[in-house]
C-alpha positions as CSV (number, residue, x, y, z in Angstrom):
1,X,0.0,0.0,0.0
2,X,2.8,2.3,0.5
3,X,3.3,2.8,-3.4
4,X,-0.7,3.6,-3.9
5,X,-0.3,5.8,-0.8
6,X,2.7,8.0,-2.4
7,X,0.4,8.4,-5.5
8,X,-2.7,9.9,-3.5
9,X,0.0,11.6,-1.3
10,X,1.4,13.7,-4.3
11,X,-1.3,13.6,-6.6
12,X,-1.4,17.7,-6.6
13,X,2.5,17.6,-7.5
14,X,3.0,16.5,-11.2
15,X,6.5,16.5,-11.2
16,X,6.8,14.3,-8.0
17,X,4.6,11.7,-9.9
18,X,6.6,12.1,-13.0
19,X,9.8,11.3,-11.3
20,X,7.8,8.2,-9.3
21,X,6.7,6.9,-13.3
22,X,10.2,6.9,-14.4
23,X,11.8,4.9,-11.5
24,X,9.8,2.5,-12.1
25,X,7.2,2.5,-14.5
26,X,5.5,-1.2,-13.7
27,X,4.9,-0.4,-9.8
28,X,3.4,3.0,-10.3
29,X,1.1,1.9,-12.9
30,X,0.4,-0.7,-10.3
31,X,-0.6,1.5,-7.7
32,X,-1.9,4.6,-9.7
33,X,-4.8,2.1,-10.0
34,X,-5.9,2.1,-6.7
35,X,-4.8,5.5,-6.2
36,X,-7.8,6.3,-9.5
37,X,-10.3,4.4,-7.7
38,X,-10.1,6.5,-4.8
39,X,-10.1,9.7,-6.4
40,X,-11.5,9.9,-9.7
41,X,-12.0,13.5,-9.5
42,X,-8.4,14.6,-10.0
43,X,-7.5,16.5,-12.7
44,X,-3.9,15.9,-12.9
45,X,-5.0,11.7,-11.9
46,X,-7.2,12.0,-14.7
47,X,-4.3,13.1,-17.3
48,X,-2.4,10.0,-15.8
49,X,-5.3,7.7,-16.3
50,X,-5.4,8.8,-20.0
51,X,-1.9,8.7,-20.4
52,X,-1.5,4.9,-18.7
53,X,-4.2,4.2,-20.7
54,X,-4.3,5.7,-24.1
55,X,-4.3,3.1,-27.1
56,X,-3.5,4.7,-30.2
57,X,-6.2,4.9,-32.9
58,X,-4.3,5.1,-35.7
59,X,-2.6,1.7,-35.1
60,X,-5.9,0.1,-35.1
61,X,-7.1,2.1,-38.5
62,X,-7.2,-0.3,-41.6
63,X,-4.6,-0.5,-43.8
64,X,-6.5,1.6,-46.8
65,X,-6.4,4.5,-44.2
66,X,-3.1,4.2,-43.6
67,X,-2.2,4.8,-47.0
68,X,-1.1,1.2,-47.4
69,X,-3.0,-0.2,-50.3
70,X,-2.1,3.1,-52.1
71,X,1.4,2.8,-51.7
72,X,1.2,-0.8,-52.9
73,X,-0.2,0.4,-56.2
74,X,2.7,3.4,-56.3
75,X,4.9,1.4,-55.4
76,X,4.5,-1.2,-58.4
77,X,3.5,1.5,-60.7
78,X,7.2,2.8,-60.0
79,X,8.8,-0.3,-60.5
80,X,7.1,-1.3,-64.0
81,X,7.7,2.5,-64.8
82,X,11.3,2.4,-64.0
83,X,11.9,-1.1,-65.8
84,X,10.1,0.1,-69.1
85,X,12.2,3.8,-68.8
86,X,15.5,1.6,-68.7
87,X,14.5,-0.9,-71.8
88,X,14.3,2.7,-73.5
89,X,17.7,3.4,-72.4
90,X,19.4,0.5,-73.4
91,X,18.3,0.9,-76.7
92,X,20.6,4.7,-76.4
93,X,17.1,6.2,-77.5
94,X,16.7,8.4,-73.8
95,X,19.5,9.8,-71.7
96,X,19.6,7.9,-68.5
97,X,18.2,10.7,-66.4
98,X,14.7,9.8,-66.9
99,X,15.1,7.0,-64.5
100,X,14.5,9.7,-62.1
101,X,10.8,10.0,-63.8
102,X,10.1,6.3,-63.0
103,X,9.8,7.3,-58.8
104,X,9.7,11.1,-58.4
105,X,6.4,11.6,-59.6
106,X,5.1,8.9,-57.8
107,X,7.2,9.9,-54.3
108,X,5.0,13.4,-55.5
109,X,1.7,11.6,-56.0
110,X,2.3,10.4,-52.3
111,X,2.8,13.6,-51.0
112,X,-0.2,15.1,-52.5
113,X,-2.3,12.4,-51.1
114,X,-1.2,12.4,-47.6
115,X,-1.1,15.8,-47.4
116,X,-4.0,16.8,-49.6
117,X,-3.1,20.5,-51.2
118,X,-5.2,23.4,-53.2
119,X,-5.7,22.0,-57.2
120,X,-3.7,25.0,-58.0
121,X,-0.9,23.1,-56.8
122,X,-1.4,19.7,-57.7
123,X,-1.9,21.2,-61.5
124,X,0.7,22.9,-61.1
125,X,2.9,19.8,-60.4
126,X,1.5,18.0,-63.4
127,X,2.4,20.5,-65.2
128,X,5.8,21.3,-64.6
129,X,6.7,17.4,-64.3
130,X,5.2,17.3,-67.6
131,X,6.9,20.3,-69.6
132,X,10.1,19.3,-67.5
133,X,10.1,15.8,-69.3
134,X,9.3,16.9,-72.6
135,X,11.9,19.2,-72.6
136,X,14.4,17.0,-71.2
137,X,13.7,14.3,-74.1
138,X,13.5,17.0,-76.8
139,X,17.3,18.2,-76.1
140,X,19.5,16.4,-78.3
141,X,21.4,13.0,-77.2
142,X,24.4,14.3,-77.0
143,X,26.9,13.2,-74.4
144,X,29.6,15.2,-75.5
145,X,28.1,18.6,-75.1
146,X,28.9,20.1,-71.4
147,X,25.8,22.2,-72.2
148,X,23.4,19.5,-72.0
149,X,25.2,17.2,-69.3
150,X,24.9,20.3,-67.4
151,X,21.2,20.1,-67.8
152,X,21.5,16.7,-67.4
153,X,23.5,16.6,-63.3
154,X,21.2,19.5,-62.6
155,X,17.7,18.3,-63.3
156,X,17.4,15.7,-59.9
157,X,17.7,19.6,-58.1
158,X,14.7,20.6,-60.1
159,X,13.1,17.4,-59.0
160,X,13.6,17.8,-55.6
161,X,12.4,21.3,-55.7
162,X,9.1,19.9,-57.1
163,X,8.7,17.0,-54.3
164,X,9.4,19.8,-51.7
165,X,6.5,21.8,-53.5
166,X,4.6,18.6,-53.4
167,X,5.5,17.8,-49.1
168,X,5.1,20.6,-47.7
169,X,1.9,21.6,-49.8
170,X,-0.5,24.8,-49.1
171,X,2.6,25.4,-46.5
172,X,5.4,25.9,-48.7
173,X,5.9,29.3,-47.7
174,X,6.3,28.0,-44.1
175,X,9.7,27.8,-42.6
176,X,8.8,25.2,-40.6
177,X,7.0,23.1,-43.2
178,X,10.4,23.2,-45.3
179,X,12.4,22.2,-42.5
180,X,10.5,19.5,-41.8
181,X,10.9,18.5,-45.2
182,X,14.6,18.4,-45.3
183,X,14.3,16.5,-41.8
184,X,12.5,13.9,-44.2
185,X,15.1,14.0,-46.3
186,X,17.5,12.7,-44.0
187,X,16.0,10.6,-42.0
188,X,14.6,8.8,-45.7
189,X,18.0,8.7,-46.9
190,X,19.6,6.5,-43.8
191,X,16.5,4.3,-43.9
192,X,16.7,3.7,-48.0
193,X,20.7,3.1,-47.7
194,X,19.9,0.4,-45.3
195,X,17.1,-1.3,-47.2
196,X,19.4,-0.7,-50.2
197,X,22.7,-2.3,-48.3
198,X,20.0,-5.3,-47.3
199,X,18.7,-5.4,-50.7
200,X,22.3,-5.9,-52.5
201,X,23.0,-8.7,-50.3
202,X,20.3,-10.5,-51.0
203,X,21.2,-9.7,-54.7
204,X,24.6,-10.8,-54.6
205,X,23.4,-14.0,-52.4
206,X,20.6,-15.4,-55.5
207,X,22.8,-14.9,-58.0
208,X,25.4,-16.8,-56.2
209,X,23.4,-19.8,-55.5
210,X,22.0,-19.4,-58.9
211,X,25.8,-19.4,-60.1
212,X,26.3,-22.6,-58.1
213,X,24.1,-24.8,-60.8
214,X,25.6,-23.1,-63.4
215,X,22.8,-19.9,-64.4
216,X,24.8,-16.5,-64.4
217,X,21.2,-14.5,-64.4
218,X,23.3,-11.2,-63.6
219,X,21.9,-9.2,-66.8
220,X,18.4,-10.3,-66.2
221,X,18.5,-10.2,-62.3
222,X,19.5,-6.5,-62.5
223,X,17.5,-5.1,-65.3
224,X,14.0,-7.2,-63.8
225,X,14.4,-7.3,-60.5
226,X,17.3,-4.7,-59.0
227,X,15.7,-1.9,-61.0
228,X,12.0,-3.2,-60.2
229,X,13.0,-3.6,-56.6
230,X,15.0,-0.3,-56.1
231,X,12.0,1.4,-57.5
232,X,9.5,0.2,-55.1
233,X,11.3,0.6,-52.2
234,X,12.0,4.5,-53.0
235,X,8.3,4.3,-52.3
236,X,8.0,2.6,-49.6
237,X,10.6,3.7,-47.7
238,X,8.7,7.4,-48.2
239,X,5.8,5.7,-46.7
240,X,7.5,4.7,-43.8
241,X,9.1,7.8,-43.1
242,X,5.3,9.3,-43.0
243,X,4.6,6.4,-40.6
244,X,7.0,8.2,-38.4
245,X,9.5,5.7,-37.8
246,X,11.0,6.0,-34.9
247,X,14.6,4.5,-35.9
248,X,15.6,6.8,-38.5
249,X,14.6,9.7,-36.3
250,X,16.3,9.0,-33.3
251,X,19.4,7.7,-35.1
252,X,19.8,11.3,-36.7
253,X,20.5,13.6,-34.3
254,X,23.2,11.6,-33.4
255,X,24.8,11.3,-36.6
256,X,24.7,14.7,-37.0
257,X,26.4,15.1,-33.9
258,X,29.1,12.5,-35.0
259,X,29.8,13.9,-38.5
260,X,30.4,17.7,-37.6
261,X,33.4,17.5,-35.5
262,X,34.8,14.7,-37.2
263,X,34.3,16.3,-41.1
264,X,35.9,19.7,-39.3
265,X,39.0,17.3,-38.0
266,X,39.0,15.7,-41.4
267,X,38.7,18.8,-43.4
268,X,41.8,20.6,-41.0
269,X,44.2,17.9,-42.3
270,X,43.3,17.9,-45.7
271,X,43.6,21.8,-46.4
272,X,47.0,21.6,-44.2
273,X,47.9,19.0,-46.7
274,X,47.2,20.8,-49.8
275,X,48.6,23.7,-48.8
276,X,51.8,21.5,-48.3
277,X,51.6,19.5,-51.3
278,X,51.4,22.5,-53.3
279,X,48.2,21.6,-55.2
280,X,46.7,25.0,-56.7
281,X,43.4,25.2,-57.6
282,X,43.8,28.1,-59.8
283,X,45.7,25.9,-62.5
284,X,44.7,22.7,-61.6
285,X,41.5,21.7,-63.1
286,X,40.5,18.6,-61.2
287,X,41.6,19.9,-58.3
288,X,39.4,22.9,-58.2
289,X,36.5,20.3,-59.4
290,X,37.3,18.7,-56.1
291,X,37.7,21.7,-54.4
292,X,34.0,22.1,-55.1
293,X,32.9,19.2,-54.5
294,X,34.2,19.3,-50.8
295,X,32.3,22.6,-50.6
296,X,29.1,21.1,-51.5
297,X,30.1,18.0,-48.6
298,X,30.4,20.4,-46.1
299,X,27.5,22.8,-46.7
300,X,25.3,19.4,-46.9
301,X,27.0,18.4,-43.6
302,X,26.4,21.8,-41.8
303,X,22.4,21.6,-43.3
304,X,22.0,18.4,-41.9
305,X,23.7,19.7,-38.4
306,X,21.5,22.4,-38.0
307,X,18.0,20.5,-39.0
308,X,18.8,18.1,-36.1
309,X,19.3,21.1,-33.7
310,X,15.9,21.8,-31.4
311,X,13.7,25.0,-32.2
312,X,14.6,26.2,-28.1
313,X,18.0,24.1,-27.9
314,X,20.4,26.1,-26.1
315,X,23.8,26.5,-27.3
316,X,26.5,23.6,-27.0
317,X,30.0,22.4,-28.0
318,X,28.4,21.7,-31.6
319,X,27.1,24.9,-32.3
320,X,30.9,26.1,-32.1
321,X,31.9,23.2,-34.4
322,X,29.3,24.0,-36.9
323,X,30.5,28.0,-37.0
324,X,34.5,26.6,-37.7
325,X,32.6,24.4,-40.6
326,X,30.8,27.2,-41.8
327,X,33.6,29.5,-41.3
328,X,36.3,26.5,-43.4
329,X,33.4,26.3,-46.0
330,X,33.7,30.2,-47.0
331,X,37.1,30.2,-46.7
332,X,37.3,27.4,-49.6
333,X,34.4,28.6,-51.4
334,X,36.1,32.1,-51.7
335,X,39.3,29.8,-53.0
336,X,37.1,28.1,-55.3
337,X,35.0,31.7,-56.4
338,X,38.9,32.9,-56.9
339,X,40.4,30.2,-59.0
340,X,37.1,29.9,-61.2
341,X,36.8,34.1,-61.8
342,X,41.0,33.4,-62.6
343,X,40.0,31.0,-65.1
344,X,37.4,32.5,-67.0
345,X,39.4,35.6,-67.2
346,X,42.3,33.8,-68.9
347,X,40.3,31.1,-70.9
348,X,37.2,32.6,-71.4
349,X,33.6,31.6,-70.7
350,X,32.2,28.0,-71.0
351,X,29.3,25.7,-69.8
352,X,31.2,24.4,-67.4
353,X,33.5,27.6,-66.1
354,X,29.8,29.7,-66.0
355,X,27.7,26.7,-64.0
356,X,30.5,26.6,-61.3
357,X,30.6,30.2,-60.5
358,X,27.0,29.9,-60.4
359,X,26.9,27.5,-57.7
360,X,30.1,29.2,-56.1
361,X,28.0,32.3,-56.1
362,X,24.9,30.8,-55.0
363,X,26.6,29.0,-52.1
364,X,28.8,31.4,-50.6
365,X,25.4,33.8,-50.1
366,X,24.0,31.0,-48.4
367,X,26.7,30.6,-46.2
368,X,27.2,34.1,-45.0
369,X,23.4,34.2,-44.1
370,X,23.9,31.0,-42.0
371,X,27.2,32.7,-40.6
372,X,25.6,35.9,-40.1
373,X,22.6,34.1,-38.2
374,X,25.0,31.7,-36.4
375,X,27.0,34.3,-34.3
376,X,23.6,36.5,-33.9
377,X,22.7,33.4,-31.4
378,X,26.1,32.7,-30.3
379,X,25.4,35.7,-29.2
380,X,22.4,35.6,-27.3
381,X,20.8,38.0,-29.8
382,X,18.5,35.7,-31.7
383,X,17.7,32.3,-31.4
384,X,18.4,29.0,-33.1
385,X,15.2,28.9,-35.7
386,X,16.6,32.3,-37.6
387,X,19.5,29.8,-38.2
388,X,17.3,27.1,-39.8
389,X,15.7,29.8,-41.7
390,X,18.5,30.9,-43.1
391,X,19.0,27.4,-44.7
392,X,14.9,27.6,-45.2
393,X,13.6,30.3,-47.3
394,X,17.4,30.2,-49.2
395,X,16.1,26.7,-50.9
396,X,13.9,28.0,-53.6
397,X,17.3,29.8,-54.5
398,X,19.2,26.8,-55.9
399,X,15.9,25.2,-57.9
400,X,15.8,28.6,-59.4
401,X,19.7,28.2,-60.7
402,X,19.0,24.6,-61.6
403,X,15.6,26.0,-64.2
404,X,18.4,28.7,-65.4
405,X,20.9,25.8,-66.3
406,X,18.2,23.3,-67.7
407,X,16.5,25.4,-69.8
408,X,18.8,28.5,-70.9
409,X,22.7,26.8,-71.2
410,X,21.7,24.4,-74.2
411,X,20.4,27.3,-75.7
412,X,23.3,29.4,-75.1
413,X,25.6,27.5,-75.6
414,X,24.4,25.4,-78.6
């Protein structure tokens, strides 16, 4: 009785009960019971009784309410779409980037019907997936024109611009509806890497055993099933991120806690190596393509860090690391913006030279907004959500460059 006592005795002190629920869940619940019978008019009792007692509904809702029999049909529909894309492909008749049209626009349709939006939008989906691909298949074939590769690498940005459209919905002006979009971004990549890691195994397992009787079904393993399977699962690992899957977002915040010191270490050593080895950007052409390429790495890795951080988190060892990364970002992008500007001035103007000041451009603006923002709350002057708005309302930004390169540079530069 002494258990059930300590409930009725501190059942006007909330946090007293709390702390009793957390020693040791099984005996409160034990004697909250008799404690409830006793006094059934307490308010904060009552909120325990609901809490101890609450089933959730939506586990008991049918599968078609779930959205599981619709993702089913997606799901399929992206597979047979993806498998009859690629037997275009083989034949050298499409580029290979409209793979990406055999799951986007069904990730899209998703979106839209979990999160129903105005029919301006959903038309206005249609529609731009629809110009989008005509366009893409009326440039010419031509693998050896930067113009049109260009358009090629940045069309999947263009994509992504249009799922965000299609996620965050009558919200996409909303800070907070794009940030929980990225948030679904991350936490669907970790979850689709591991179905994909568990998916190559079994790959690599059946064509073994198949090997062992003499079959090599490689070719028609990859092109009926890999691509069939890959598909499907795009979708349904979308569906259960929606389902709020619990491993992929408590994993996150940790990785993004990992990553940040360790890409600043990383990062440290390699520029203290460069600068020893000599390697100069300005003349060297792969270098500065990898230059930029470690720019993008470490603005994706500071994004990701400051998604993970809470609305009213305070500040903590991390938000210093992620103002060094920002800080080592804009020192190499302003390398980078440099060695490009050098370039163009001494060899003159091309697809290639014009897209990566672009991006250069584009990404050191970004970055001094997310500086700027940072050391306001370092600060004490503003708080951590002007931060993730700096990397909010500056997405539309980079689909607007990737509609400039798709639809302006093979024309250019024809």
């Amino acid at each position: 009785m002494e258990s059930s006592n300590l409930v009725i005795e501190n059942s006007t002190k909330p946090d007293v009960l709390e702390r009793m629920y957390r020693k040791d869940p099984n005996a409160f619940t034990k004697s909250f019971k008799q404690a409830w019978e006793q006094n059934p008019d307490s308010p904060i009792l009552s909120v325990w009784y609901e809490r101890l007692n609450f089933s959730e509904k939506e586990k008991k809702s049918s599968m078609l309410e779930n959205g599981f029999i619709f993702m089913g049909i997606l799901a399929i529909m992206a597979g047979v779409s993806t498998r009859i894309i690629f037997h275009f492909i083989e034949q050298e008749t499409i580029a290979p980037i409209n793979l990406a049209f055999g799951i986007i626009p069904f990730i899209a349709a998703y979106f839209v019907y979990k999160h129903t939006p105005n029919r301006s939008i959903i038309y206005s989906l249609i529609a731009l997936f629809q110009v989008s691909g005509v366009y893409l298949n009326l440039l010419p074939l031509d693998f050896n024109s930067d113009s049109i590769i260009l358009a090629y690498l940045h069309f999947p940005i263009f994509l992504w611009v249009l799922l965000g459209l299609a996620y965050t919905g009558n919200d996409y002006l909303q800070s907070s509806t794009r940030l929980a979009y990225i948030k679904f971004n991350i936490e669907y990549g970790i979850l689709y890497a591991s179905m994909a890691v568990s998916g190559m195994v079994l790959a690599l397992l059946t064509m073994q055993l198949f090997s062992f009787i003499g079959l090599n079904i490689g070719d028609f393993y990859f092109s009926n099933v890999v691509l069939f399977g890959a598909a499907a699962l795009a979708i349904v690992g979308v569906h259960l991120v929606s389902m709020n899957l619990k491993l992929a977002k408590n994993v996150t915040p940790f990785i993004a806690k990992i990553f940040s010191p360790l890409v600043l270490i990383t990062l440290l050593v390699y520029l203290v190596t460069v600068i020893s080895v000599g390697k100069n950007p300005f003349l060297d052409r792969d270098f500065l393509i990898a230059f930029n390429g470690i720019l993008l790495g470490v603005l994706a890795v500071t994004i990701f860090s400051i998604t993970e951080k809470e609305p009213d988190g305070k500040k903590s060892i991390f938000d210093y690391v992620n103002m060094a990364l920002i800080v080592v970002a804009l020192i190499i992008d302003s390398v980078a913006l440099s060695a490009i500007m050098f370039r163009i001035t001494s060899y003159g103007i091309t697809p290639n030279r014009l897209a990566v000041l672009g991006v250069n451009i584009l990404i050191c603006a970004n970055l001094l907004w997310i500086m700027i923002s940072y050391m306001r709350f370092l600060q004490n002057k503003s708080g951590p959500i002007a931060i993730q708005n700096a990397v909010t309302k500056y997405l539309p930004v980079y689909g607007i460059w990737a509609v400039f390169v798709i639809f302006t540079f093979p024309v250019i530069f024809n």
